[in-house]
N, C-alpha and C positions, 0 to 999 in steps of 0.2 A: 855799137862800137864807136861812129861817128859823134854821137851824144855822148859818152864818156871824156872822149877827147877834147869836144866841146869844154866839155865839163872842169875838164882838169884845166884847159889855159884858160878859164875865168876864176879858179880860184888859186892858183899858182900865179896869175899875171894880170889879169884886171881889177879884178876885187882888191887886191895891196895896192895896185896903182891908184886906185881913187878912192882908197881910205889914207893914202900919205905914208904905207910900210915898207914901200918898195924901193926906199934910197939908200939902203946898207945892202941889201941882196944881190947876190950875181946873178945874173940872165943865164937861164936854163942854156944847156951846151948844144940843144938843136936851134932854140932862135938865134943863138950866136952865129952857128954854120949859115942860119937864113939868113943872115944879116950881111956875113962875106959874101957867100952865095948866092944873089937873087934868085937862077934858076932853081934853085933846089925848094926850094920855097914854090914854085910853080909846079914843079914834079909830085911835092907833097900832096900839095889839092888835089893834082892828077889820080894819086894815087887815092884819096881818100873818097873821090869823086867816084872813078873806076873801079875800082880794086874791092873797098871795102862795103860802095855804097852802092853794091848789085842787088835788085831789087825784083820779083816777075811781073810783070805789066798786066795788071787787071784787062780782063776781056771785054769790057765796055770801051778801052781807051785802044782797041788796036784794029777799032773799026774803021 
């Protein structure tokens, strides 16, 4: 799910930004909120860190 997300703001927001397409477009309405909002933008990570990017710790690493 992380890698999707990944996914989508490189080809929604990187990839036009350095091919020169992304000067008629409007900024998607969640970077906008992150743009007003700095915390929100930190809570995201949070969330995508936390939330999405729960994982079981292999038995060799919990020695």
């Amino acid at each position: 799910m992380i890698r999707r997300m990944q996914d989508l703001e490189h080809t929604t927001l990187i990839e036009p930004a350095l091919a020169g397409r992304i000067s008629g477009r409007p900024i998607p309405l969640g970077f906008r909120l992150m743009d007003t909002l700095p915390r929100l933008g930190g809570l995201m990570a949070w969330a995508q860190s936390s939330l999405l990017g729960r994982e079981s710790t292999p038995d060799f690493a919990r020695r």
